[in-house]
C-alpha positions in Angstrom: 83.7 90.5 103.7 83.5 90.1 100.1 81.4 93.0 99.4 84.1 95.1 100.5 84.8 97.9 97.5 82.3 96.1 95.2 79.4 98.1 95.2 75.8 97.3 95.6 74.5 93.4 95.0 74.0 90.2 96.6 77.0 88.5 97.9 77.5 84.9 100.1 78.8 85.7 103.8 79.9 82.0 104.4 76.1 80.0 104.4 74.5 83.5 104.6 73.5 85.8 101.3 73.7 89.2 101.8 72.4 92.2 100.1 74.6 95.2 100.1 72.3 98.8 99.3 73.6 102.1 99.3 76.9 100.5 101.3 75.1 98.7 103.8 75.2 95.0 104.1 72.4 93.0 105.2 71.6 89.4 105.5 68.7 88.8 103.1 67.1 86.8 105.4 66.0 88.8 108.3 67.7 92.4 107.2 70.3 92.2 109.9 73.3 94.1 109.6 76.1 91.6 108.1 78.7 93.4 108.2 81.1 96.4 106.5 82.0 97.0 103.1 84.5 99.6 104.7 88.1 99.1 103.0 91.3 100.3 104.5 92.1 102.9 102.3 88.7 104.6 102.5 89.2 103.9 106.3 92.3 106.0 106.7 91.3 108.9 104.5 88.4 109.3 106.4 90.2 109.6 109.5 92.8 111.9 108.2 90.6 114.2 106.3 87.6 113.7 108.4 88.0 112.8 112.1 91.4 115.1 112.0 93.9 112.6 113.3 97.5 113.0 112.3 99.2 110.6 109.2 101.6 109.0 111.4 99.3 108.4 114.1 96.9 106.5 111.3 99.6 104.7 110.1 100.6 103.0 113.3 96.8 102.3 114.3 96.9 100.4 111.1 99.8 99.0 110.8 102.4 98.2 113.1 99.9 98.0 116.2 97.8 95.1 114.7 101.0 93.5 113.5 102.8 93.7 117.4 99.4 92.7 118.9 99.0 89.7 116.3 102.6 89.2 117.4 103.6 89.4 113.8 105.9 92.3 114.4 108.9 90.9 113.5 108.0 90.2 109.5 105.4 93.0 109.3 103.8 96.7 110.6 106.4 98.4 109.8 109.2 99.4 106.8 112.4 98.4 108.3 115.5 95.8 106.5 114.7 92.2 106.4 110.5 92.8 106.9 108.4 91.7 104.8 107.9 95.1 102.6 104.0 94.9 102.3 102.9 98.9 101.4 100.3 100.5 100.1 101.0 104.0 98.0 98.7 106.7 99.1 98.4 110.4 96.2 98.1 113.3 97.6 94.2 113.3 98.1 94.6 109.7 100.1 93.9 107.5 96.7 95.5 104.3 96.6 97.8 104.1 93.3 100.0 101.0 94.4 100.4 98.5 96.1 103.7 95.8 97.2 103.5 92.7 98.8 106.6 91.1 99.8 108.8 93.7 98.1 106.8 92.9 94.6 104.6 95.1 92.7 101.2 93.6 92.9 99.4 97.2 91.8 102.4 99.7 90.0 102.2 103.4 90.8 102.6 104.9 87.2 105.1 107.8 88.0 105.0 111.2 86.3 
């Protein structure tokens, strides 16, 4: 949704405006949940750091099983030749600091 990393405010879900407090989003109208502001990054730190499962095993739950049950796996999930090279770069602490799509920069990791 569009409130996804953005903070607190009011946002349009489609028709529908939504009021995101403290992280939650709810529809103004009514105060039913609308949905999550959750990002991927934040997504697989947590369950790295959090919930305990292993790098690689978050990696694939993100990656190349979406992409081989989207039936995308032949372009995309996973670094191989001739893929579409779509990564994210990940410090040490699970931060995102770059990101490539396609094989271009879209976010740089400065290096040193």
């Amino acid at each position: 949704m569009d409130a996804a990393g953005f903070g607190d405010g009011r946002y349009m879900l489609g028709p529908l405006e939504v009021e995101v407090a403290d992280g939650v989003a709810r529809l103004v109208e009514g105060g039913s949940i609308a949905g999550s502001t959750l990002t991927l990054d934040r997504a697989f730190k947590r369950a790295v750091t959090v919930d305990g499962l292993s790098v690689g095993d978050v990696v694939r739950a993100i990656s190349a099983n979406p992409a081989r049950l989207l039936g995308l796996d032949d372009r995309i999930g996973s670094l191989e030749p001739g893929k579409d090279a779509d990564l994210v770069v990940l410090d040490a602490g699970f931060e995102l600091v770059g990101v490539m799509r396609r094989g271009a920069w879209v976010v740089r990791p400065q290096l040193g």
